[in-house]
Structures are given as structure tokens and as C-alpha cells.
C-alpha positions in Angstrom: 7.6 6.0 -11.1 10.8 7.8 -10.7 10.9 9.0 -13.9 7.5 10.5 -14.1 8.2 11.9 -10.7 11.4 13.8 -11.8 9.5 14.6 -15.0 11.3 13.0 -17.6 8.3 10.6 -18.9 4.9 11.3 -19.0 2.3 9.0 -16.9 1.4 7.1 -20.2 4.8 6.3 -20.8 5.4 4.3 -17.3 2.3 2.4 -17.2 2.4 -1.4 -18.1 -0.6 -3.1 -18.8 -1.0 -6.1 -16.0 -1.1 -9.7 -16.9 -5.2 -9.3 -16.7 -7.5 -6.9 -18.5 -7.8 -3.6 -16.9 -4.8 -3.9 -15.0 -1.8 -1.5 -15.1 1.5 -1.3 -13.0 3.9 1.2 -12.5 7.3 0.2 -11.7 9.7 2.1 -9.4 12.1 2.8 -11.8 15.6 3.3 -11.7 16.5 3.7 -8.1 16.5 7.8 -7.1 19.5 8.4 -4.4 16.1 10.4 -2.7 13.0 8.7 -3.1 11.3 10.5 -0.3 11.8 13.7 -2.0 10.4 12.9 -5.4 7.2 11.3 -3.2 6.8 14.9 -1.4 6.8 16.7 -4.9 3.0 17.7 -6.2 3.4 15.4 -9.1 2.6 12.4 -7.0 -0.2 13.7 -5.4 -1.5 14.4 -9.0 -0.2 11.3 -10.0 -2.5 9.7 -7.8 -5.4 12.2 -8.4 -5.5 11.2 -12.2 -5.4 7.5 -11.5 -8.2 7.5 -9.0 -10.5 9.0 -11.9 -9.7 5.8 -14.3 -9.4 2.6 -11.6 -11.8 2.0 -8.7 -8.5 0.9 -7.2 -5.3 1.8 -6.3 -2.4 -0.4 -4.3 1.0 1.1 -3.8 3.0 -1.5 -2.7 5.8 0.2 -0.3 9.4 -1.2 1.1 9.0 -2.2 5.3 8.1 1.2 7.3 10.8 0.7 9.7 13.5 0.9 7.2 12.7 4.0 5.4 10.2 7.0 5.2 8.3 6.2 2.2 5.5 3.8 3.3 4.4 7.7 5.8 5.0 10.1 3.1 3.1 7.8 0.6 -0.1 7.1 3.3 -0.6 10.7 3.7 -2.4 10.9 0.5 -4.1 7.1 0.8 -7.5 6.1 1.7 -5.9 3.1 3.3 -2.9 2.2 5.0 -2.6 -1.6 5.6 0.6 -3.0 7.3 1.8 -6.8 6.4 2.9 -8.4 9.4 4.5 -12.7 9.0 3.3 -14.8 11.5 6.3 -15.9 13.7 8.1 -13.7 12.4 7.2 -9.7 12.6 7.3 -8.8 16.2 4.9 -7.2 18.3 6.9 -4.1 19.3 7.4 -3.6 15.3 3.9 -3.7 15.0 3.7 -1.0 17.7 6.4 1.0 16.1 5.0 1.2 12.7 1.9 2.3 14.3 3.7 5.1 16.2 5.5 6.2 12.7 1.9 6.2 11.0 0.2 8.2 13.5 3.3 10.6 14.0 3.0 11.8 10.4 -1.2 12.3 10.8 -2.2 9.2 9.4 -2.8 5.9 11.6 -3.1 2.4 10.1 -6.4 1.0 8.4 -5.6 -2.3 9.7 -3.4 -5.7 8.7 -2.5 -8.5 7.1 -1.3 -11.1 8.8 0.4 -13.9 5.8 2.8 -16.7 5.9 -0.1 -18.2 8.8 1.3 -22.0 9.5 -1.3 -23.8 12.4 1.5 -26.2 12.7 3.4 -23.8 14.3 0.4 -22.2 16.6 -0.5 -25.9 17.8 3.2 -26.9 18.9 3.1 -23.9 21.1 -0.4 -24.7 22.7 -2.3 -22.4 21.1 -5.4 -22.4 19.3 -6.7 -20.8 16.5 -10.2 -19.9 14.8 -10.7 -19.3 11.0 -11.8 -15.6 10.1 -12.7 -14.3 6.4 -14.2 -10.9 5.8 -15.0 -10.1 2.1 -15.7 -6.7 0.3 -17.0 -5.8 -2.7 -17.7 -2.7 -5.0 -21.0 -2.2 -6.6 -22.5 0.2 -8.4 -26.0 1.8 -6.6 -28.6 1.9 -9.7 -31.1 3.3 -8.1 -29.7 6.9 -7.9 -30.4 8.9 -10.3 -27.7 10.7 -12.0 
């Protein structure tokens, strides 16, 4: 990514296929001394523009909010902003706080992920838990004419 961002490779040249069919990655890159600033430049909003015309999906997978700027500059030009919290271990007021960050920049978060879930740990404290699953899927409407 960083080297298509500072214009030294083409988009071609930093895709990877993905260990599945019609999957690619993009890897950072060599580590930029200002990654915010190659994420505000109009290449990555084209970047992203070109990508969304060839996958019905994109995931950006950015380093924790609350230690740098990118996961904000990068949600301004998502559909989705989705925060991954650990159970037990990512605190409420961090929560809050990456909330505030999100919404401070003109973007708010789509919602979470909660991983690492143990109901060990929620049962020794007294609590109890329910089960929740919520699938989506893409399909293609067949009816409409084109």
C-alpha cells in the first residue's frame, strides 16, 4: 500500500492473490515515517474507488484507533466502520473513546465485534449470557431488468 500510495508501483503491482479464488491482499508495505499523510492523498480514495468496481467487498484491516490516526482518516471514505473490542480485556471507556474519535472526524461507528468471548469467565463473575448470530448475505436481484 505504501508504495502505490507514494506512487512508485502501480495497483497491479501490490496486489497478491489470497489463499482462495477471487481473493486479493494488499500489504502495508514498507513502513512510511507518515502513514496518515499518504492515507489523506487522492490516490487512496481512488485506490479504493477502482477496487470497489472489481470486489463486492472491501476490508481494510487498520492498527487500534487509540494509538494512531489511521483507522479515522481511513473510515472517512468507508461504508462501514466496525471496531474490535476482547472480552475482558478492551475497556468500556476505550470503547467510548474510539467512538468519540469516530464521530469527531464525521464518521461514527457501524457497530462491533466483540472476539476472544470465554463463558468461563462471564459465569465466575455471576453473569449470564445468551447466544446471538446475525448473518448477511449478498444476492443478486434478477428480476430487474437492466
Amino acid at each position: 500500500l505504501t508504495e502505490y500510495l507514494a506512487q512508485e508501483m502501480r495497483l497491479e503491482g501490490v496486489m497478491f492473490p489470497g489463499p482462495i479464488d477471487n481473493l486479493s491482499v494488499i500489504t502495508t508495505g514498507r513502513y512510511p515515517p507518515n502513514p496518515s499523510d499518504l492515507l489523506l492523498r487522492p490516490e487512496f480514495l481512488a485506490m479504493l474507488e477502482t477496487l470497489d468496481k472489481t470486489f463486492d467487498l472491501i476490508i481494510i484491516d487498520a492498527p487500534p484507533t487509540l494509538a494512531v490516526t489511521d483507522p479515522v482518516v481511513i473510515g472517512l471514505h468507508t461504508g462501514a466502520r466496525i471496531l474490535v473490542a476482547r472480552h475482558m480485556e478492551t475497556m468500556l471507556g476505550e470503547v467510548e473513546a474510539v467512538k468519540r474519535k469516530f464521530e469527531t472526524a464525521g464518521s461514527k461507528l457501524t457497530g462491533a465485534i466483540l472476539n476472544g468471548f470465554k463463558a468461563s469467565e462471564v459465569a465466575q463473575y455471576g453473569g449470564k449470557f445468551q447466544s446471538y448470530n446475525y448473518q448477511y448475505s449478498y444476492q443478486t436481484d434478477r428480476s430487474k431488468k437492466d
